[in-house]
Every structure is written in C-alpha cells, then in structure tokens.
N, C-alpha and C positions, 0 to 999 in steps of 0.2 A: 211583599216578601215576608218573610218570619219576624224583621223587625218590629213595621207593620202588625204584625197578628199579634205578637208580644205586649205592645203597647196598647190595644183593645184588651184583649183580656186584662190583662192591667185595670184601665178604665172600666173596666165590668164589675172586676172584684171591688173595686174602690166605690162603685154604683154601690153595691151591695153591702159597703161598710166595713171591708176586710184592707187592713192598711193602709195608713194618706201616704206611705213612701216606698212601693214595692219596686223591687230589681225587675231592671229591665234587661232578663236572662232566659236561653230558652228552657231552664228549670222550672221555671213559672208556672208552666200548666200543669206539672208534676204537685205545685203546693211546696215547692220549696222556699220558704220566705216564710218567718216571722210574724204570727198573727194570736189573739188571743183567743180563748175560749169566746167570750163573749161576741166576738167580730166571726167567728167560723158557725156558732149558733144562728148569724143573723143573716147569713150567708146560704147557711144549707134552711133553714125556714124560709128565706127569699124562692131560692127554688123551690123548694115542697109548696109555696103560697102563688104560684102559677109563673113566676118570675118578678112579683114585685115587692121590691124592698123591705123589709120586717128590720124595726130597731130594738134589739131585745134588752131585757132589762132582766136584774133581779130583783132588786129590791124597789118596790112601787114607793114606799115612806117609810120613814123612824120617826114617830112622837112620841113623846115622853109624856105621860097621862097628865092631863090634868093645862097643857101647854097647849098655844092656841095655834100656832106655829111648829111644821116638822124640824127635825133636825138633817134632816135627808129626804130630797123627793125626789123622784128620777120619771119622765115619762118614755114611752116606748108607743110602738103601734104600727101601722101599717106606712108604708111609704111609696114611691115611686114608682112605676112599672121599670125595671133594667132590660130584662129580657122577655121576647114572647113568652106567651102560653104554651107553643109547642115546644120552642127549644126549653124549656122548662122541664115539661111531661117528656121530650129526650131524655135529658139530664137524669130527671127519677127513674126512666126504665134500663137507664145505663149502671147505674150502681146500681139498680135493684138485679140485675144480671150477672153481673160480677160478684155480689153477695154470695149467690145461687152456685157460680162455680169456683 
C-alpha cells in the first residue's frame, strides 16, 4: 500500500544521505521535508553516479601553514550502490524531460 511505498522511498533517500528523520507523509515523493544543501547535492550525484551513494563535501582541509595537523578535514567519495543503474538512468531522463517542457 502507499504506506509501504512511503517508507521505502524514505529508506532510499536516507540510503542516499537525505535526512536520518524524514515524515512518513504522502508528500514525501513531492520533496516536501527538510533537507540541506549538502544532503540534496549527494542525493541528486547519487543518481547522476548510476545510483550509488556520493558523500559530498566542500571543504577537503583548513591548515594553517606551517602546522602539521589540519584544523578541519572532511572526507567524501563514492559509497554504496542504493539504486539500480536503470532506475538511475529513469530518474535522469525524467528530469531531463521535464526540464525540456
């Protein structure tokens, strides 16, 4: 049923890195819910990266010259498979269609 499908998508975007507490609402697949820049970047590069997981970063390191140690290190990179390759390649020719009109 929809609750069911509710709670997968849920579990998808959360694969993907888009909010650890999203409503379980059928607004959900609309993107109504609370998410940051950084979480929707890692999200939509998940998809464009065939369906699997990208943790994106901005900032790789802050050191302060001359200091052996950063004051800030963050890694990122590639992650899990979440979804197929084709339901991936759906996905991108779906907004890529909707762009268009």
């Amino acid at each position: 049923g929809i609750r069911v499908e509710q709670r997968l998508a849920a579990g998808i975007a959360q694969e993907f890195g888009v909010g650890a507490d999203l409503p379980n609402v059928p607004s959900l697949g609309l993107g109504v819910f609370d998410s940051t820049l950084l979480e929707m970047t890692g999200a939509y590069a998940g998809i464009r990266n065939g369906g699997r997981a990208v943790r994106p970063y901005g900032v790789v390191e802050l050191r302060i010259r001359g200091e052996e140690s950063p004051m800030i290190a963050q890694t990122g990179g590639m992650g899990q498979r979440v979804i197929s390759q084709q339901a991936a390649s759906d996905l991108i020719y779906m907004m890529q269609r909707s762009e268009e009109h």
